[in-house]
N, C-alpha and C positions, 0 to 999 in steps of 0.2 A: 442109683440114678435119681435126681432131685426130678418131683413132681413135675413141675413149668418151668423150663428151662428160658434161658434170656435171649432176646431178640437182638440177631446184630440189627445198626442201625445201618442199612444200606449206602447211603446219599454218604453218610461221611465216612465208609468206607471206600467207595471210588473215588474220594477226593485229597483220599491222606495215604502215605506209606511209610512203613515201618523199617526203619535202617536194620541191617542184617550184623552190625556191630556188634562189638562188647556191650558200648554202653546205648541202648534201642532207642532212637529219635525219630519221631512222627512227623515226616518231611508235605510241606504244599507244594503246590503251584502260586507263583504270580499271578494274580489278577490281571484282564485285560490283554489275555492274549489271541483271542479270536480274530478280531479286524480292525482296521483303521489303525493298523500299524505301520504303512507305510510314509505316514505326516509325521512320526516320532523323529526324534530324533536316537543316532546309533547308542549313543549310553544307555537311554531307557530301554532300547529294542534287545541289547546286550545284556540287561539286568532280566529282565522278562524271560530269559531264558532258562535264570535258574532258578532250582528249588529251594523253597526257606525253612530252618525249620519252626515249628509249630510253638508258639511262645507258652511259655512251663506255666502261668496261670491257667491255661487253656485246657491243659492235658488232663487233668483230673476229671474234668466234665464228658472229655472226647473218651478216655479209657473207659466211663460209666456205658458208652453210647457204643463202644466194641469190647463187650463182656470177654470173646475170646481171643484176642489178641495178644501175642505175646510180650507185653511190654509189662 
């Protein structure tokens, strides 16, 4: 058992999830889904719905930031 073991990073673990896949992609949220969604129009409100996922420069930093994660 290593001395000091790594901290997950909380905030960007309730914020990301990991596909249950072969190949494991670290899916978001859409920004801007809390309010003043009803002046949108239906595309954007359509789009907002789904999940993206997490662009592959990014991932390197976010896997440092969930040591335990299985990706």
């Amino acid at each position: 058992m290593p001395k000091n073991k790594m901290k997950t990073h909380k905030a960007t673990a309730k914020r990301l999830r990991l596909t249950g896949g072969k190949v494991k992609k670290f899916m978001k949220r859409t920004a801007g889904q809390d309010h003043f969604n009803s002046r949108e129009r239906g595309t954007t409100t359509m789009g907002k719905r789904r999940d993206f996922e997490l662009h592959t420069a990014t991932v390197a930093a976010v896997k440092k930031l969930l040591p335990y994660s299985k990706a």
